[in-house]
KOLNU-284230 format. One record per residue (C-alpha): residue number from 1; residue in one letter; chain; x, y, z. Coordinates in nm, 2 decimals, padded with zeros to 4 digits. Example, Ala and Ser with C-alpha at 12.3 -4.5 7.8 and 13.67 -1.06 7.14 Angstrom:
REM residues 2
<rec><resi>1</resi><resn>a</resn><chain>A</chain><c1>01.23</c1><c2>-00.45</c2><c3>00.78</c3></rec>
<rec><resi>2</resi><resn>s</resn><chain>A</chain><c1>01.37</c1><c2>-00.11</c2><c3>00.71</c3></rec>
//
This chain:
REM residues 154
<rec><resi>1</resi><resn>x</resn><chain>A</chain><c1>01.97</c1><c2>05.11</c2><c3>03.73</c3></rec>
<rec><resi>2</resi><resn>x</resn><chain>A</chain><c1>01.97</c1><c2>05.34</c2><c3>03.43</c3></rec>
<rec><resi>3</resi><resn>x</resn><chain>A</chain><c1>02.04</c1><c2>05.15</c2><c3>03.09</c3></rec>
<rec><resi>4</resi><resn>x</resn><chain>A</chain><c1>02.32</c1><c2>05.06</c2><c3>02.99</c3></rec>
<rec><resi>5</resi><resn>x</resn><chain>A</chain><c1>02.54</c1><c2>05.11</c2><c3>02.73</c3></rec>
<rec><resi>6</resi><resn>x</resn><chain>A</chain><c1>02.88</c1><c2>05.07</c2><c3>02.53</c3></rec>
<rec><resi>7</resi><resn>x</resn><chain>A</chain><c1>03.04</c1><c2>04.76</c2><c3>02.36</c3></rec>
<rec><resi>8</resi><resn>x</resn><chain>A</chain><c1>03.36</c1><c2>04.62</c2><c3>02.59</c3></rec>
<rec><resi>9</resi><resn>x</resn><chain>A</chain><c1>03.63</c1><c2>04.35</c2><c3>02.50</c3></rec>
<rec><resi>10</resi><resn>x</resn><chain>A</chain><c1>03.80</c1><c2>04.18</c2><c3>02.73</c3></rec>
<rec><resi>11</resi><resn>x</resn><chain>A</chain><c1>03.95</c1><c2>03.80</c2><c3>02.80</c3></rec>
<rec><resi>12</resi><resn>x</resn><chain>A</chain><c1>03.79</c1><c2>03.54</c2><c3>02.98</c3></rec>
<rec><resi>13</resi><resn>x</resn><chain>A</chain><c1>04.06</c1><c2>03.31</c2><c3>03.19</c3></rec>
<rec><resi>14</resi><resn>x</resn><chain>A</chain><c1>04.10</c1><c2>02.96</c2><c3>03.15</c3></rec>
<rec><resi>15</resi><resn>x</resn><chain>A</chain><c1>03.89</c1><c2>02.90</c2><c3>03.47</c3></rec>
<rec><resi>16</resi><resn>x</resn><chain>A</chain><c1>03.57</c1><c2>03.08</c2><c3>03.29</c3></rec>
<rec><resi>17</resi><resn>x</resn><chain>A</chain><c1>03.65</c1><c2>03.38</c2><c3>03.53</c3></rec>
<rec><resi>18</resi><resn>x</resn><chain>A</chain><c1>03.52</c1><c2>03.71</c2><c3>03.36</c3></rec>
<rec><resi>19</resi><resn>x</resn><chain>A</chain><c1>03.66</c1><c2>04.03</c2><c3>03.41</c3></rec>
<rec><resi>20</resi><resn>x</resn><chain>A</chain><c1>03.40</c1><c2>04.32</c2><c3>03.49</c3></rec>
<rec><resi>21</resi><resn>x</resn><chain>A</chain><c1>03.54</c1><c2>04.62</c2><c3>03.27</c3></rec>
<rec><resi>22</resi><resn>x</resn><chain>A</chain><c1>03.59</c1><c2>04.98</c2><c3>03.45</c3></rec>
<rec><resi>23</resi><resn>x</resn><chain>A</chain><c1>03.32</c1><c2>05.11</c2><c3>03.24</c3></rec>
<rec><resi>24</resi><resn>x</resn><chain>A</chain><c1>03.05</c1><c2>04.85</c2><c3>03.31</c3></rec>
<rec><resi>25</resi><resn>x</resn><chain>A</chain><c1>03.15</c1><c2>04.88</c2><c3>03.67</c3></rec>
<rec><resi>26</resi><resn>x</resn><chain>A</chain><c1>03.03</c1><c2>05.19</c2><c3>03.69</c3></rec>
<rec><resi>27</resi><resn>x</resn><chain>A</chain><c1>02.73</c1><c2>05.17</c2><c3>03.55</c3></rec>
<rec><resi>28</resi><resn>x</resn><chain>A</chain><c1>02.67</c1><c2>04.85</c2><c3>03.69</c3></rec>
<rec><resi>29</resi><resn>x</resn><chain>A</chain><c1>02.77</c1><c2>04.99</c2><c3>04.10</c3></rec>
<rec><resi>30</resi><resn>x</resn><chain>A</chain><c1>02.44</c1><c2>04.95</c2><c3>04.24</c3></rec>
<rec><resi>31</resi><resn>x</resn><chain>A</chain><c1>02.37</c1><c2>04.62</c2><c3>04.15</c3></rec>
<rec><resi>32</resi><resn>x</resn><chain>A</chain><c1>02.73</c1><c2>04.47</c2><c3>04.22</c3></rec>
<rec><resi>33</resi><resn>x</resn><chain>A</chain><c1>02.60</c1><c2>04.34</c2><c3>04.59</c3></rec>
<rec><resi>34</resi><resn>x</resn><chain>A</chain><c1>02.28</c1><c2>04.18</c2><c3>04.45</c3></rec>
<rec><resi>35</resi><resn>x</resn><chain>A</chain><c1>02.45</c1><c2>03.94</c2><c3>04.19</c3></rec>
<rec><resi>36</resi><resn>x</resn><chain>A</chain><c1>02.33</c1><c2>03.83</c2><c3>03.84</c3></rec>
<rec><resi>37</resi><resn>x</resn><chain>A</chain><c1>02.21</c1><c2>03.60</c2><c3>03.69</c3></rec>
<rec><resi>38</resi><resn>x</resn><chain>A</chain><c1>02.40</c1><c2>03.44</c2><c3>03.37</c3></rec>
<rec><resi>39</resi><resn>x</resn><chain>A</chain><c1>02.18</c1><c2>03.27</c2><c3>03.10</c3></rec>
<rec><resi>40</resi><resn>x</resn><chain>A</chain><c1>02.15</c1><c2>03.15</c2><c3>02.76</c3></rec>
<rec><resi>41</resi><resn>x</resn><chain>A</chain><c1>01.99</c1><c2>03.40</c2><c3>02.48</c3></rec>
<rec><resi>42</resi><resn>x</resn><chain>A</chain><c1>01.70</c1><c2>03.27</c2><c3>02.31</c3></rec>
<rec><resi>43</resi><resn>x</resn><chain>A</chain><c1>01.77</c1><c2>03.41</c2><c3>01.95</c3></rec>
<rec><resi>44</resi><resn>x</resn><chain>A</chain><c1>02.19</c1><c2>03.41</c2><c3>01.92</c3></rec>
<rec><resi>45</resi><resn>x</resn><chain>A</chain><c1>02.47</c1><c2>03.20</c2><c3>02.05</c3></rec>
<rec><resi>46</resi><resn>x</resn><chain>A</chain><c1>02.58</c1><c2>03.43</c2><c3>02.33</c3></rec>
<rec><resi>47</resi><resn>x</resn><chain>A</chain><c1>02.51</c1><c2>03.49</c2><c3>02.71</c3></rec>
<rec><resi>48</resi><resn>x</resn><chain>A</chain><c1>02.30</c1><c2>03.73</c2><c3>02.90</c3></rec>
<rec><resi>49</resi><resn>x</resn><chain>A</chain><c1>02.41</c1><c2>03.90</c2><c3>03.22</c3></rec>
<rec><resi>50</resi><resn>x</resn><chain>A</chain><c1>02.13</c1><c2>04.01</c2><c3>03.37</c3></rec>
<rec><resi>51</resi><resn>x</resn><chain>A</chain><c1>02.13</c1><c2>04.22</c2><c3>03.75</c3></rec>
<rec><resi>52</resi><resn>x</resn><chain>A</chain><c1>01.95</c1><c2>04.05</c2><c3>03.97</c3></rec>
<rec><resi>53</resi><resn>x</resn><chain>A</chain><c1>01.69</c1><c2>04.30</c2><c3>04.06</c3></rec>
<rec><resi>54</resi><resn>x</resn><chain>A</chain><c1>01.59</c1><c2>04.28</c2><c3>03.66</c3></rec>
<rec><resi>55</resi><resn>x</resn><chain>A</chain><c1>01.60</c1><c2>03.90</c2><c3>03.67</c3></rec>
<rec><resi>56</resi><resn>x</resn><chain>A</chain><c1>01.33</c1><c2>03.91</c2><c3>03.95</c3></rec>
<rec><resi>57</resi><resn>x</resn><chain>A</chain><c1>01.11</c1><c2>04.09</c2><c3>03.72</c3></rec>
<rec><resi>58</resi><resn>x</resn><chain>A</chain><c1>01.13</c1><c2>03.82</c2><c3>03.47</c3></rec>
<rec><resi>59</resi><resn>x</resn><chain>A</chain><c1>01.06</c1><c2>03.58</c2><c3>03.68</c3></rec>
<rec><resi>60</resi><resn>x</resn><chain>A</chain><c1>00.76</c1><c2>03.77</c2><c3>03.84</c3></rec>
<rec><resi>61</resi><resn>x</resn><chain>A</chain><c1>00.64</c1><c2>03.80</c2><c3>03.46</c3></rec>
<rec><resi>62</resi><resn>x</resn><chain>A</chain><c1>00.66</c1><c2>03.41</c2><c3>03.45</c3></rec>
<rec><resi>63</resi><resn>x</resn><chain>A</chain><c1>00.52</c1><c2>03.34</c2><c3>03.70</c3></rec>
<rec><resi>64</resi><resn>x</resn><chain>A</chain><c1>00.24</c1><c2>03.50</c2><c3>03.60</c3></rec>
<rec><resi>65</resi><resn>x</resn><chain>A</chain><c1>00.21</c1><c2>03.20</c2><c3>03.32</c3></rec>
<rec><resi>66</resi><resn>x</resn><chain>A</chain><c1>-00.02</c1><c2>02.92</c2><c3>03.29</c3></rec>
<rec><resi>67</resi><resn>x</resn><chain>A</chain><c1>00.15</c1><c2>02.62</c2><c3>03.37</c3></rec>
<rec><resi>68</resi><resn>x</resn><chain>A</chain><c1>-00.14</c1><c2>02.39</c2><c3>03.30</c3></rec>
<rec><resi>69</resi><resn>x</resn><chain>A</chain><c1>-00.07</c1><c2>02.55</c2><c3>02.91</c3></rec>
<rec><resi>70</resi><resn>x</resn><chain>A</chain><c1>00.18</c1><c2>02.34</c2><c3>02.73</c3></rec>
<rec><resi>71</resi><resn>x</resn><chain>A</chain><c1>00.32</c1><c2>02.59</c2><c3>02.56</c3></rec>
<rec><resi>72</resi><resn>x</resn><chain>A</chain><c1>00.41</c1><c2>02.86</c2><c3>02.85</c3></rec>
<rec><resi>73</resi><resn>x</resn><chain>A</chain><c1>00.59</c1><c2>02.51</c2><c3>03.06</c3></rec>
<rec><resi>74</resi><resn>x</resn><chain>A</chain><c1>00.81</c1><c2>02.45</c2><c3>02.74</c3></rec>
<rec><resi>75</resi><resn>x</resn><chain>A</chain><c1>00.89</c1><c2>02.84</c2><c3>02.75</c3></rec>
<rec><resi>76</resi><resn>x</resn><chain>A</chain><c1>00.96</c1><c2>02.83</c2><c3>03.09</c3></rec>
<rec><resi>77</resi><resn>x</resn><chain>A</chain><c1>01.15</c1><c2>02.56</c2><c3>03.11</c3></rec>
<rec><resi>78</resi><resn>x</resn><chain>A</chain><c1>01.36</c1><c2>02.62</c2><c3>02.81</c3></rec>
<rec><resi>79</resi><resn>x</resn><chain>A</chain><c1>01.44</c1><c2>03.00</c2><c3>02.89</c3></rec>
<rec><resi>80</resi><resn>x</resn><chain>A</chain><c1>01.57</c1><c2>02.94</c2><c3>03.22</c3></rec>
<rec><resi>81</resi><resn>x</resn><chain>A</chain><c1>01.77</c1><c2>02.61</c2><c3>03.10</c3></rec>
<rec><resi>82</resi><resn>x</resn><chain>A</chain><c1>02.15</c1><c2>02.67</c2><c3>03.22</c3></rec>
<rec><resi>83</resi><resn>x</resn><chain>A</chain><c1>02.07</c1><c2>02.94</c2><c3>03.44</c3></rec>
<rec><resi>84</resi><resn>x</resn><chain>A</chain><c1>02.32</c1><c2>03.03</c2><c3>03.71</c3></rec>
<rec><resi>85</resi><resn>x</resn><chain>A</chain><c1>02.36</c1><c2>03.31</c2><c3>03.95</c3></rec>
<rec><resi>86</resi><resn>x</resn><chain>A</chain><c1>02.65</c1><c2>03.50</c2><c3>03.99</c3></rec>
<rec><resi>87</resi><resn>x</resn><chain>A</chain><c1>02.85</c1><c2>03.71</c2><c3>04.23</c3></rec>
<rec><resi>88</resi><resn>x</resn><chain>A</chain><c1>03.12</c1><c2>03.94</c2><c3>04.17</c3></rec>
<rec><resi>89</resi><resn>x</resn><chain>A</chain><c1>03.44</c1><c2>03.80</c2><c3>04.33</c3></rec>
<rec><resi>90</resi><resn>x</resn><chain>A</chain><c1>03.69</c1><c2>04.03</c2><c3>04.52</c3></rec>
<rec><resi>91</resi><resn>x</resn><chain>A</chain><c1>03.89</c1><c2>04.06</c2><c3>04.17</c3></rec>
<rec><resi>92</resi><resn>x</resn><chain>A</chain><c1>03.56</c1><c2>04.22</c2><c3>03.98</c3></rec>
<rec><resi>93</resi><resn>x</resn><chain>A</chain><c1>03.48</c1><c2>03.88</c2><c3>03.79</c3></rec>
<rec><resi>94</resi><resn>x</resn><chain>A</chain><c1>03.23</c1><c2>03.70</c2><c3>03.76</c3></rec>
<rec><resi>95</resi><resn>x</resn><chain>A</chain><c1>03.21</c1><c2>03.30</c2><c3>03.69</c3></rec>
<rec><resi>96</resi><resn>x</resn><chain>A</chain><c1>03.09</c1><c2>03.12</c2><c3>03.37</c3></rec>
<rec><resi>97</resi><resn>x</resn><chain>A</chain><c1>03.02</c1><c2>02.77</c2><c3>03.40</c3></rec>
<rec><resi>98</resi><resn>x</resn><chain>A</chain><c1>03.16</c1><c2>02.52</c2><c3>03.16</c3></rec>
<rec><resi>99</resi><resn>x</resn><chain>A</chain><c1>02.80</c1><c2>02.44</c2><c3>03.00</c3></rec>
<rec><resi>100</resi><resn>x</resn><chain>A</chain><c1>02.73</c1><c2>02.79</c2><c3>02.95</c3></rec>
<rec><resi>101</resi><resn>x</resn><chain>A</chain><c1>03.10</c1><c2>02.86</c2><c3>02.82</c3></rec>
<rec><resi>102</resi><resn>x</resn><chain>A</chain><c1>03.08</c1><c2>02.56</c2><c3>02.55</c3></rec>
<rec><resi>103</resi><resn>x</resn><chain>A</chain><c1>02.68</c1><c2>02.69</c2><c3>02.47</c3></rec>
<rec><resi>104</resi><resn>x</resn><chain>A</chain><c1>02.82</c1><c2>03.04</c2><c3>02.38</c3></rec>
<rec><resi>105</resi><resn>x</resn><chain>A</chain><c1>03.14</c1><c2>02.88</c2><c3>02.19</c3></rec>
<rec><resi>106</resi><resn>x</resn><chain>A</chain><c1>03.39</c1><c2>03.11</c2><c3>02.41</c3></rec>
<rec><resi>107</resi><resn>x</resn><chain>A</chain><c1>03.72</c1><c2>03.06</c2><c3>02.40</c3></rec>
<rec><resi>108</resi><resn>x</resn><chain>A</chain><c1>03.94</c1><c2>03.34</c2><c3>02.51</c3></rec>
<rec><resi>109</resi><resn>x</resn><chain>A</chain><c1>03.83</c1><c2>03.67</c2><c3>02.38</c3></rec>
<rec><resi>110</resi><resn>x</resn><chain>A</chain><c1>03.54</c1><c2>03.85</c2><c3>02.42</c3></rec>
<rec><resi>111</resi><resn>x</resn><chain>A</chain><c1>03.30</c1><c2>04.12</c2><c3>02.37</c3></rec>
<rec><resi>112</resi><resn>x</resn><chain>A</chain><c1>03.06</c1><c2>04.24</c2><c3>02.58</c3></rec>
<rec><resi>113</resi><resn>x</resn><chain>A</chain><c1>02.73</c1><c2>04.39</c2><c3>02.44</c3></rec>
<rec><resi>114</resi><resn>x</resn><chain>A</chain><c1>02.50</c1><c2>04.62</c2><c3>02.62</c3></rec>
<rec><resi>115</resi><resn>x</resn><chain>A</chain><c1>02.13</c1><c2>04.55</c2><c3>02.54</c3></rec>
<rec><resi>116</resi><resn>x</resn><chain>A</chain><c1>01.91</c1><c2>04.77</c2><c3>02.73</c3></rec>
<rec><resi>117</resi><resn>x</resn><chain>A</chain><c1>01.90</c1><c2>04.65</c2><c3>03.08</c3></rec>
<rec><resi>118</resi><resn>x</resn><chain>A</chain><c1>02.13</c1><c2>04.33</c2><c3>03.02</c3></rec>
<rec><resi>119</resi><resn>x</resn><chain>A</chain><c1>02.47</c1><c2>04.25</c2><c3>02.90</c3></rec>
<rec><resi>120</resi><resn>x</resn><chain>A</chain><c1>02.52</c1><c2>03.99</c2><c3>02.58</c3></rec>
<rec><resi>121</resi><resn>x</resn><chain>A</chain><c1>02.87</c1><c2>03.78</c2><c3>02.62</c3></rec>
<rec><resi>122</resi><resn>x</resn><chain>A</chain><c1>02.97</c1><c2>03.69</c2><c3>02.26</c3></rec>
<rec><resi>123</resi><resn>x</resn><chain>A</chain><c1>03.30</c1><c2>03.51</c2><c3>02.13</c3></rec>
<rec><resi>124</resi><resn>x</resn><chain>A</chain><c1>03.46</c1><c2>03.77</c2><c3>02.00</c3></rec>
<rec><resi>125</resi><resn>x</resn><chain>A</chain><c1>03.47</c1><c2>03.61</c2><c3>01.68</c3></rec>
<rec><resi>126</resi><resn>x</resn><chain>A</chain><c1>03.13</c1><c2>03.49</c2><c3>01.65</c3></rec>
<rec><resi>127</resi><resn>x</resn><chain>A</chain><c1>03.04</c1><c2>03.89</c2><c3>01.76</c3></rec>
<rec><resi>128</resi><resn>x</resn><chain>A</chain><c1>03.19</c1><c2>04.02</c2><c3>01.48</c3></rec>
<rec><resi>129</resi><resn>x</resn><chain>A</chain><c1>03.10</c1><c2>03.81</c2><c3>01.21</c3></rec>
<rec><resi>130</resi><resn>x</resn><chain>A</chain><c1>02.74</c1><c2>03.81</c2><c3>01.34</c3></rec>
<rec><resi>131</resi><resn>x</resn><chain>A</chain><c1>02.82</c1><c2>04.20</c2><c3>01.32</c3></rec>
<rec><resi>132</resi><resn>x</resn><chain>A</chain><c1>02.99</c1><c2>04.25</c2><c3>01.02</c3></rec>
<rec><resi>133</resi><resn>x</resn><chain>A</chain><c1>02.77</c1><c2>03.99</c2><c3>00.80</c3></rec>
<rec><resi>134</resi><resn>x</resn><chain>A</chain><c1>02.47</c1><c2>04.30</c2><c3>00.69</c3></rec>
<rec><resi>135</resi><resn>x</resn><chain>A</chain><c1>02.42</c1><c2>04.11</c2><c3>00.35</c3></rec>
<rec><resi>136</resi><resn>x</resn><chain>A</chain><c1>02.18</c1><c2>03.90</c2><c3>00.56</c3></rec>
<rec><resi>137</resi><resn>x</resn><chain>A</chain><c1>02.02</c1><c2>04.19</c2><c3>00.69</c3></rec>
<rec><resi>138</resi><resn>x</resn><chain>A</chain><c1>01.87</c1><c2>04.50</c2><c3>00.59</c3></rec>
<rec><resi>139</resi><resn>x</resn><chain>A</chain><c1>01.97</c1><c2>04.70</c2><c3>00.95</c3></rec>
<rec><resi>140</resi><resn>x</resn><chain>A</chain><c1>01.81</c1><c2>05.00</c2><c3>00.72</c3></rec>
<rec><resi>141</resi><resn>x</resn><chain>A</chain><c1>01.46</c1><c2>04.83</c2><c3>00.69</c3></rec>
<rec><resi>142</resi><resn>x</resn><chain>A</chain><c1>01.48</c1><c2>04.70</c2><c3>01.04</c3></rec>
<rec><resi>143</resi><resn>x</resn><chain>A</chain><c1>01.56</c1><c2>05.07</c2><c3>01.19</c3></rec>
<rec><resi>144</resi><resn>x</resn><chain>A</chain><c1>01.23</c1><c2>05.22</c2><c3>01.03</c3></rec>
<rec><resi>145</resi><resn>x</resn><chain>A</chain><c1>01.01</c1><c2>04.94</c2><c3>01.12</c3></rec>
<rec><resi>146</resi><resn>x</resn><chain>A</chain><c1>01.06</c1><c2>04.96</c2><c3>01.44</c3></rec>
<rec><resi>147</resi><resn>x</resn><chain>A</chain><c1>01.19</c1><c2>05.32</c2><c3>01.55</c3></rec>
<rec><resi>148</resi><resn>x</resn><chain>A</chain><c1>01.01</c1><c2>05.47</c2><c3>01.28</c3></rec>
<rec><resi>149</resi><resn>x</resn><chain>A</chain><c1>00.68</c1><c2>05.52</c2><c3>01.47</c3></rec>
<rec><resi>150</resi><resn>x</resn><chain>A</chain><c1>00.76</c1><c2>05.57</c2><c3>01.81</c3></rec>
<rec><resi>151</resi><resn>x</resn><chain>A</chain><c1>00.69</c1><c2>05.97</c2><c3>01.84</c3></rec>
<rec><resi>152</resi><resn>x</resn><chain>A</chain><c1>00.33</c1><c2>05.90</c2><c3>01.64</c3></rec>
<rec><resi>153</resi><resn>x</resn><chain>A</chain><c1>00.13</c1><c2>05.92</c2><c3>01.99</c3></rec>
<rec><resi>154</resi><resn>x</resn><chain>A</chain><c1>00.26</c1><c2>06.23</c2><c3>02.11</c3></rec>
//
């Protein structure tokens, strides 16, 4: 899988049954068989679709953790808390449970974020006000610190 892009609203149903958008289909194709995996972000109030074959490598990396450290167990246990995998009905949806629905505050709309190699679920409300509030943030700042090096090595 290549990575993926664009930003996508749609509506969730009343059952927690999420529509896969056209354009996320398509970039999504080879993966549609394998499942995903839906979980709880660690830093915002939104959901992560990730393809299985990517959640596999997270869970090779964590299992690469010292369980007999305190600190990796917590980790371990708290990333993966609500975790559920998913299939893609015959409709092009995918199921949200009821825990991770309430977690993530959705109620009918919403926006769907590419990150990379996973796909956030936000409220579309909590999305744009988590979008639109840049008095909190300095996106300018943040864009040099961290892009602003990247071509030094070559």
């Amino acid at each position: 899988m290549n990575s993926l892009f664009g930003t996508y609203e749609c509506k969730v149903d009343t059952k927690g049954r999420l529509p896969i958008p056209a354009g996320l289909k398509k970039q999504l194709a080879d993966c549609m068989e394998d499942g995903f995996v839906i979980k709880r972000s660690v830093f915002q109030q939104c959901l992560e679709i990730h393809p299985m074959k990517n959640w596999e490598k997270i869970m090779i990396d964590l299992g690469k953790l010292n369980r007999f450290v305190k600190k990796n167990s917590d980790f371990i246990r708290i990333y993966t808390a609500g975790v559920k995998m998913v299939e893609v009905d015959s409709n092009c949806r995918l199921q949200i449970s009821k825990d991770l629905v309430k977690y993530a505050s959705i109620d009918k709309d919403v926006v769907l974020s590419s990150s990379v190699d996973f796909i956030e679920i936000w409220d579309k409300e909590l999305y744009e006000s988590i979008i639109n509030n840049v008095d909190d943030v300095d996106f300018a700042q943040i864009a040099e610190d961290i892009m602003g090096n990247l071509n030094e090595d070559e």
